[in-house]
Every structure is written in structure tokens, then in C-alpha cells.
N, C-alpha and C positions, 0 to 999 in steps of 0.2 A: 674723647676722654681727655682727663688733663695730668699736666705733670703727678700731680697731689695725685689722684688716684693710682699711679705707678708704685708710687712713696707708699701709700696703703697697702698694695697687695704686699708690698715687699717688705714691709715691719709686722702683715699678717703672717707671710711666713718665717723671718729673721729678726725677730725686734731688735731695732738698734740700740736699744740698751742693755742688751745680752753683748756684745762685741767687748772685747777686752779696754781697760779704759783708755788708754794708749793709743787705741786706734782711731780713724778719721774714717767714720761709716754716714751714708746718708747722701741727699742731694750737694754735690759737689760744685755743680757749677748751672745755671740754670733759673728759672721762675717757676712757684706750683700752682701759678693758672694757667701756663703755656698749654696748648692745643699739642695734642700727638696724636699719630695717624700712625707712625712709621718707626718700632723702635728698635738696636739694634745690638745685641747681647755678645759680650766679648770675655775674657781673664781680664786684660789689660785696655785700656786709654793711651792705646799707642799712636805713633803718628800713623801708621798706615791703616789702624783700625779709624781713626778721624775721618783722613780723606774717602776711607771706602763708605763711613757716615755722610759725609757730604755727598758723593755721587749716588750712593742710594736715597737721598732726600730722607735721610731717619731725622725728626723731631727730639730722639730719646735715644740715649746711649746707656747700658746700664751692663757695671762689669763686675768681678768679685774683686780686683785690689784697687785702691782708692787711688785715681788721678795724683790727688794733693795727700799726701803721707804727713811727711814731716812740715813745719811752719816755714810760710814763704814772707817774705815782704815788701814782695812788688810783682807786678806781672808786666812783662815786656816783653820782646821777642833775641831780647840776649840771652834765653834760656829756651830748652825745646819746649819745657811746661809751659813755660809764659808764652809762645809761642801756638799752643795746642790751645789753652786757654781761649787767648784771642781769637783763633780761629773757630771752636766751638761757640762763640760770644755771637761772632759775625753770621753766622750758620743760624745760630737761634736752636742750641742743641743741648738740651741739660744731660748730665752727667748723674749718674746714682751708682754709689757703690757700697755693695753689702759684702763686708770680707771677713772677720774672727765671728761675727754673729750667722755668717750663714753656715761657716765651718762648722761650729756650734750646732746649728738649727735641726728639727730632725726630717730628716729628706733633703739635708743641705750637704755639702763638699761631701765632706768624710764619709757617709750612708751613699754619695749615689758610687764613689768608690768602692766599699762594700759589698755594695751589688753587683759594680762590673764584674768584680774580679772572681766574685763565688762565694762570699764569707757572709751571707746573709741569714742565716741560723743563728739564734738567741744572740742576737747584734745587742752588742751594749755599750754604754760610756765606762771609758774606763777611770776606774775609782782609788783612791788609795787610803784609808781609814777615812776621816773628815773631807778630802781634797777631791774636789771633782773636778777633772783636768777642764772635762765638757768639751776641748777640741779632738780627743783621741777614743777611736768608739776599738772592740775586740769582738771576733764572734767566731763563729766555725764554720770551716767548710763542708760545702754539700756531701765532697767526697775525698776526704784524704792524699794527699801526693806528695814525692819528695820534693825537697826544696828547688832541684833541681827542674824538674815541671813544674815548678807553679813560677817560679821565675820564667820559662820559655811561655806561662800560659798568661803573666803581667805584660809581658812582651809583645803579646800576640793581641790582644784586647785592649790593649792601652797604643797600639801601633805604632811601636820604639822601634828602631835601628837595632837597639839590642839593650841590658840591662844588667846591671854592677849587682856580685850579690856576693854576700859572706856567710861561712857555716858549710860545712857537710853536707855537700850535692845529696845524700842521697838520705838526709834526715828526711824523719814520717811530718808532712805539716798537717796539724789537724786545727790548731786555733792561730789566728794571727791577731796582733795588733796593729792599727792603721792611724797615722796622722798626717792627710793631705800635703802637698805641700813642701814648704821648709822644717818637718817637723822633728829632725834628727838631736835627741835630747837623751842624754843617759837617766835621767828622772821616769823617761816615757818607757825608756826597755826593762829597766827596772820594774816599773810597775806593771809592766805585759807579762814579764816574766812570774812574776807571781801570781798573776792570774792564769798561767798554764800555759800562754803562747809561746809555739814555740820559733815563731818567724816577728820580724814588724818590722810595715811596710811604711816608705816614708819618700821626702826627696830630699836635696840637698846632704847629701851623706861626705862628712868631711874624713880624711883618711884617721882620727882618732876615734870617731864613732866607730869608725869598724874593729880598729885594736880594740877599745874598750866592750865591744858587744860579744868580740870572741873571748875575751877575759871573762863576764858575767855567765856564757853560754847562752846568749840567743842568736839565731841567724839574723840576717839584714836583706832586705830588697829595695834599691834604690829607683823609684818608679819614676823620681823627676818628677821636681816641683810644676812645671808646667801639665804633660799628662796625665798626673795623678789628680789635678782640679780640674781641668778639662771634663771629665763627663759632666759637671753639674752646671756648663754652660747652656747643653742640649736641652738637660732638663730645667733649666728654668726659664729658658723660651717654651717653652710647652706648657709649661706653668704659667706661664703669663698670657699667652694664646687664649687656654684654658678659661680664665679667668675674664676676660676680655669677653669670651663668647658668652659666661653664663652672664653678663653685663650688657650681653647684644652690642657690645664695640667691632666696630670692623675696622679692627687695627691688624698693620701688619707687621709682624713679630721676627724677625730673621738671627739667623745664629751668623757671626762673623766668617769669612773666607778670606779674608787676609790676615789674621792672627794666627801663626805659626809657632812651633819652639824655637825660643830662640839663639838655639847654640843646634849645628849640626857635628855628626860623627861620620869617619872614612870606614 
């Protein structure tokens, strides 16, 4: 198969022009007639996610935050980007990344979260008169718990060291709102809050998100913007596997093993 057919499956289920306009979605570094045999599904285009592409012989690197973010204007190796660049150039290894459009997508970031965690019952975008956030989905749990278990039970399914939570250990959770990621916004709790939730789950939680979320009264659960995206690396090597076989490709699809969190805790 070739580059372009990766780029397919992957605007079949993300299109990249759902992605916020701001963001840098799509083949990053790469050619779409290049040959793939071998591709290798990560969060990040890190250096050790690279080299573990090079020693596994992957053709295809395809991750949910995009290599090249913000505007570069040169590539060299006095930068680690310019440096990974080159390196993937010399490899012969395209780069694709699907990141506010797959958050967005449905079966993408935010939904396969959802589902870890239990909140899979009338799962919905959360809305707020005209505005459709599109990256923050709400829904209900199977089964009711206080905050205080469903934090020990994000903890346990998401496999943290441990997890930061605010609100009333032993408030009833029955709906939460969720935005993968970095997605701690007083807009977002706000708007969970009025649709009845009484938790939202998020990463990146700065110590004013949490005064201000115990001010509005909703709880907080900080999942960590790294394993709160993480399930939907699994699933979209499967997805892609998936996709590959109904096409009869005998590509080999692997999820990364050297992409870790990148911060540890004592």
C-alpha cells in the first residue's frame, strides 16, 4: 500500500478539515506514493519514538500531535525537530498526524476515553445554545460512584501512579464531562455543569481551575493529558490493521513501546 492510502483511511475517519484552524493536521513529513509495509502508531514524534521507527523498519509513523506545530523556517540539526526531520527524511519515513480532528471524530480521542472509563451511556457532544465545542463529549455511567472511586477507578484503567482530584470524595458521580488531553477550560465546566455533570475529567489542571471549579461546584479529575489520549493510540492501530486486511494489505501495524509519560511521580 502506499502513503496516500494511510492519508485515506485516516481523513475517512478524522477529516482534516474538521481539525481546529490553527492546527497542523495531515502528512507532515513524507511522499503519498511511498511504499508501506511497516507502520508505527504513537501520541508523540519523539526522539525515541523515531529511533524505535528506524530499528523496527516502519515506512509510516502516524501519531495524534503533530511533529511541526507551530511555523519553522529551516530544518537543521541545531534543533531536535530539525534533527528528527532529517532523520525521518534519511529513513524514508512519512509522518501523519491527526490531532483536534480526531479528538473531534466519533470513535476518536474523547469516545475511546469514554469507554475506558465507563461513561458510555447516551454519550454526547457537549453543546451550549449555538456552540458546539465538538472536542468535549458527556454521558453516564453504567453505574453510579462517589468521586472518590471513580478517581481510584481512572487511576486503575488509565494505569497512573496515582491522580489529583477535587470536590467531595464522597459526592454520587452519575454524569461526567470529558476533554482529552489539555482540556481544563472554565467554558468546558461550565457547560458540563449545566448539563447535569457532576464530575469533568480532563488533563492539564492548573491550581485555578481547581479554585474556580470548587467555586462553580463541579468536581475535577486530572487524568493527564498523556493517559487520557493514550487509549485511542491502541485503537487506531486496530483501525488501521482492520482496514488494511479488508484491502487484503499485509501491512504490519504496531502500537509504540517506547512512548512513555513523560513526567514521573515518588
Amino acid at each position: 500500500m502506499k502513503v496516500q492510502w494511510v492519508i485515506d483511511q485516516m481523513r475517512s475517519l478524522a477529516p482534516e478539515n474538521s481539525a481546529v484552524p490553527s492546527d497542523n493536521v495531515g502528512l507532515l513529513v513524507g511522499e503519498t506514493e511511498a511504499n508501506v509495509t511497516k507502520i508505527l502508531v504513537a501520541l508523540d514524534c519523539t526522539q525515541d519514538v523515531v529511533r524505535e521507527a528506524v530499528e523496527y523498519g516502519a515506512d509510516m509513523i502516524v501519531t495524534h500531535h503533530p511533529l511541526i506545530y507551530a511555523p519553522i523556517n529551516r530544518v537543521n540539526s541545531d534543533t531536535a525537530a530539525g534533527q528528527m526531520i532529517i532523520q525521518l527524511i534519511r529513513a524514508g519515513i512519512s509522518v501523519y498526524a491527526a490531532h483536534t480532528n480526531l479528538d473531534r471524530a466519533c470513535g476518536g480521542v474523547n469516545d475511546c476515553l469514554m469507554e475506558k472509563i465507563g461513561f458510555a451511556q447516551n454519550l454526547q457532544l457537549l453543546q451550549e445554545g449555538d456552540l458546539d465545542y465538538g472536542l468535549v463529549r458527556y454521558g453516564r455511567l453504567g453505574k453510579p460512584m462517589t468521586l472518590i472511586n471513580l478517581a481510584k477507578h481512572v487511576k486503575t484503567v488509565l494505569k497512573l501512579s496515582g491522580v489529583r482530584y477535587a470536590g467531595d470524595a464522597e459526592t454520587m458521580i452519575h454524569s461526567a464531562g470529558i476533554c482529552c488531553g489539555g482540556g481544563s477550560d472554565m467554558k468546558f465546566f461550565e457547560a458540563a455543569k449545566e448539563k447535569g455533570c457532576e464530575v469533568f475529567i480532563t488533563g492539564d489542571i492548573g491550581y485555578h481551575d481547581f479554585v474556580g471549579a470548587k467555586q462553580l461546584g463541579i468536581c475535577l479529575i486530572d487524568a493527564t493529558h498523556f493517559a487520557s489520549e493514550w487509549p485511542v493510540v491502541t485503537k487506531l492501530a486496530s483501525y488501521l490493521r482492520d482496514r488494511a486486511a479488508e484491502s487484503g494489505f499485509a501491512a504490519d501495524i504496531r502500537v509504540s513501546v517506547a512512548e512513555v509519560e513523560p513526567f514521573a511521580t515518588t
